[in-house]
C-alpha positions as CSV (number, residue, x, y, z in Angstrom):
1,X,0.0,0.0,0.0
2,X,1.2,3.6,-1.2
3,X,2.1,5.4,2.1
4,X,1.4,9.2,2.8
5,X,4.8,10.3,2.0
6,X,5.5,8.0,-1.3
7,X,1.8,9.7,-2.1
8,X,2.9,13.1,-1.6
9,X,6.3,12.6,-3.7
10,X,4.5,11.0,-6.6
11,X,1.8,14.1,-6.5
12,X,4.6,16.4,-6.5
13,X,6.8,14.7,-9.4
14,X,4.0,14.4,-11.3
15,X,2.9,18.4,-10.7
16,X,6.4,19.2,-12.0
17,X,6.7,17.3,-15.2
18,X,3.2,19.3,-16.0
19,X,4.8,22.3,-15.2
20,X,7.3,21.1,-17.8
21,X,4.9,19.8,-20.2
22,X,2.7,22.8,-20.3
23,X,5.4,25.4,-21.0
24,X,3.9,27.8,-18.8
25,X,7.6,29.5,-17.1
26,X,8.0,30.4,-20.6
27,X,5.1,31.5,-21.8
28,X,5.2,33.9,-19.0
29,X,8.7,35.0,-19.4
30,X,8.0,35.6,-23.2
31,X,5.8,38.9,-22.0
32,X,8.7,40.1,-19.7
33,X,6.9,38.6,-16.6
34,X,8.6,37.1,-13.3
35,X,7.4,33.9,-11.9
36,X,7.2,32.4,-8.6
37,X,6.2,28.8,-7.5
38,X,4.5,29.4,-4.3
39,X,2.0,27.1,-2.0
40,X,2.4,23.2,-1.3
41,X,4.6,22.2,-4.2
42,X,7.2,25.3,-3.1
43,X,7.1,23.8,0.0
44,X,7.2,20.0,-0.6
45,X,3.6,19.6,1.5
46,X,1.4,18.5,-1.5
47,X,-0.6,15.6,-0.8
48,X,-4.1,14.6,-1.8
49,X,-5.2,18.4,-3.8
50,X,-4.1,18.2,-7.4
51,X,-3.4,22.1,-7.5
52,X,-0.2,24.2,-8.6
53,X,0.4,27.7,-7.6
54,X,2.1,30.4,-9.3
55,X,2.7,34.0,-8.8
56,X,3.6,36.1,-11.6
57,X,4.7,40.0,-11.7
58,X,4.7,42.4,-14.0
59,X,6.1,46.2,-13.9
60,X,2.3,47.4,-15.7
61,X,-0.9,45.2,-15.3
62,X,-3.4,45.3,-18.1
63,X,-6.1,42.2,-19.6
64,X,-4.4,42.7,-22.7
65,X,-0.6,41.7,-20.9
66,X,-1.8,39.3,-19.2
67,X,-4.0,37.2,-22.2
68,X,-0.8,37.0,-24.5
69,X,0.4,34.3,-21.9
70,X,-2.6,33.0,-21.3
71,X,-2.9,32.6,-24.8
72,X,0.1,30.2,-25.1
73,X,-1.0,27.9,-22.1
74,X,-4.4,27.5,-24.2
75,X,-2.7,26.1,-27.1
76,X,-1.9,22.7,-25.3
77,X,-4.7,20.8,-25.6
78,X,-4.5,19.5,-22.2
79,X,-5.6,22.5,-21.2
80,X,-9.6,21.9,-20.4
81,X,-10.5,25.0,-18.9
82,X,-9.5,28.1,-17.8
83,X,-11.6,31.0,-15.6
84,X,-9.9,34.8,-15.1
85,X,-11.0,37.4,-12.6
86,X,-9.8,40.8,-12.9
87,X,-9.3,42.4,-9.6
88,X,-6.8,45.4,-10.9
89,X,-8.4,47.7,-9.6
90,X,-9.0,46.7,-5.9
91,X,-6.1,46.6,-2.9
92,X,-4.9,43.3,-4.3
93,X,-4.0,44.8,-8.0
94,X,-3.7,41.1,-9.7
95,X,-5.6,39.0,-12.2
96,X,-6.5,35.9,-11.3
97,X,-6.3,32.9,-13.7
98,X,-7.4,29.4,-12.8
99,X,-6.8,26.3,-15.9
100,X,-7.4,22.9,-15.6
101,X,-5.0,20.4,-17.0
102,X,-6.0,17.1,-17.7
103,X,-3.1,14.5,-16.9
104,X,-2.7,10.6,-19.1
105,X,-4.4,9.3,-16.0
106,X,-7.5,11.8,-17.2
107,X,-7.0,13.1,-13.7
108,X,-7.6,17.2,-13.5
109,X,-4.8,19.8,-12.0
110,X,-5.7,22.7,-10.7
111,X,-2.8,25.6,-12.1
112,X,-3.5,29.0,-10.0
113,X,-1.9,31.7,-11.9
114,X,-2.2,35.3,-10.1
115,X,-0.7,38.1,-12.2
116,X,0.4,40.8,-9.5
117,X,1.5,44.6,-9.7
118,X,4.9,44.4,-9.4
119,X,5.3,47.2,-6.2
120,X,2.2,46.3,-5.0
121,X,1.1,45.0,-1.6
122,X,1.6,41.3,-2.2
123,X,4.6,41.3,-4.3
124,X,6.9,38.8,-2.7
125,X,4.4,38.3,0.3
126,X,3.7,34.3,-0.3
127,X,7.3,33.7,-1.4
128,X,8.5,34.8,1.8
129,X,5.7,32.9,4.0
130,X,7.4,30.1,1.9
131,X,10.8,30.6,2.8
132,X,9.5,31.7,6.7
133,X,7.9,28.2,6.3
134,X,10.4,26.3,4.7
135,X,13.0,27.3,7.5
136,X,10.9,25.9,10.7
137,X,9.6,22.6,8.3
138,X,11.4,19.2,10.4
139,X,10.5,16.2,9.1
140,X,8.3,15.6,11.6
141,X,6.6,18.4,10.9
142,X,6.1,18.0,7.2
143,X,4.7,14.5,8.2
144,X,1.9,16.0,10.5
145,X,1.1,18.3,8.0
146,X,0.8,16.1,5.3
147,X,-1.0,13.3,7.6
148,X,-3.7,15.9,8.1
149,X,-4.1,16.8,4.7
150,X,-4.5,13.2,3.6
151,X,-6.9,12.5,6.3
152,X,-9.3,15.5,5.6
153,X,-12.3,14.4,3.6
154,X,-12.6,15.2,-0.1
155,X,-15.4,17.5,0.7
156,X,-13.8,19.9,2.9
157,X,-12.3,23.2,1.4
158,X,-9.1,24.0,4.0
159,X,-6.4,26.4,3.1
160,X,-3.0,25.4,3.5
161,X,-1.9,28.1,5.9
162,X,-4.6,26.5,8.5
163,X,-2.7,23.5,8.3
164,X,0.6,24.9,8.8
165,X,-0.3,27.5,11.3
166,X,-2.1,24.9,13.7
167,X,1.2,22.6,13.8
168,X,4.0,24.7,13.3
169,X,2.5,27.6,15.8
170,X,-0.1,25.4,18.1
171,X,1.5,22.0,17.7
172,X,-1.4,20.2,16.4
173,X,-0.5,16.8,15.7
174,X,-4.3,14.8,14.9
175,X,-7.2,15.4,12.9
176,X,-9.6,16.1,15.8
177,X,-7.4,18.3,17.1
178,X,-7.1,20.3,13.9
179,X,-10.8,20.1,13.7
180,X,-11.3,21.9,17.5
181,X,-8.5,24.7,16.8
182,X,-10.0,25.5,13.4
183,X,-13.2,26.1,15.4
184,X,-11.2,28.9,17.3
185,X,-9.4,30.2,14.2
186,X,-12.1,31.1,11.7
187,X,-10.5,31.5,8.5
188,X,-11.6,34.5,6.4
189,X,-9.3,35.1,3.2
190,X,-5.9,35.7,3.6
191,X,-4.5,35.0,6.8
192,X,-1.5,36.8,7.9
193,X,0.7,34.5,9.3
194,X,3.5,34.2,9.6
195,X,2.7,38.1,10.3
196,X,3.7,40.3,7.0
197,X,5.1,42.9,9.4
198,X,7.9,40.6,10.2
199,X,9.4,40.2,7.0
């Protein structure tokens, strides 16, 4: 039987050859734009959720920018779907694209693409929870969190920072114990943690 680890090492192996397969570094390059792998795969904590998250700056922020690599993700047939929200001109200054890749296994990947102001608030703000992250994560530690992912039902929308807030700041170590702290952390969209005054 697959364990939870060998699991979360064939997810992420298979989220980067589709990240190679789909072109996608380039095809945001070829419009002058910087990209950042942020979320689970950064981090080495995917497990059951099939998603892949970018972040991707530009010095100006238009539709028009922003669809010419879009346009060269479509191209691969793969490609199933894709959804865009334009949220330029609120305090997050991105655009939001969401495409769903089908894999041989006719399996669907999530690929989260948001298209930030460069200068803006959140330039740089999930790399660095990353790499704040990334320099507390023990082996133990990546093994709780992914132990709770994998034991969360399907149905259940959580955000990864809940996860790695409860055991890296609380110590949470089993589901019902995640389930009781989330209880007394209500999640409400971006959670600041670890605190973006800090960095």
């Amino acid at each position: 039987m697959e364990t939870i680890l060998q699991l979360a090492a064939r997810n992420t192996q298979r989220a980067q050859q589709i990240i190679q397969t789909t072109g996608i570094i380039n095809a945001w390059k070829s419009i002058g734009a910087e990209i950042n792998l942020v979320g689970s795969l950064k981090m080495g904590l995917m497990m059951k959720h099939r998603d892949i998250d970018f972040h991707v700056y530009t010095p100006r922020l238009t539709p028009a920018i922003s669809f010419q690599a879009i346009m060269q993700l479509a191209a691969n047939p793969a490609i199933k779907r894709i959804e865009y929200k334009n949220l330029i001109d609120t305090d997050e200054h991105c655009i939001e694209w969401h495409a769903w890749y089908e894999d041989s296994d006719h399996e669907l990947w999530q690929i989260d693409m948001i298209h930030i102001l460069k200068g803006s608030y959140y330039d740089g703000y999930f790399e660095q929870v990353a790499e704040r992250i990334l320099a507390v994560l023990t082996p133990e530690i990546r093994e709780t969190i992914l132990r709770l992912k994998y034991e969360t039902p399907d149905t259940e929308e959580i955000m990864g920072i809940e996860y790695y807030q409860a055991v890296i700041q609380d110590g949470i170590h089993d589901y019902a114990a995640f389930q009781n702290w989330r209880k007394t952390h209500p999640a409400n969209g971006i959670i600041d943690w670890p605190p973006h005054s800090k960095f």
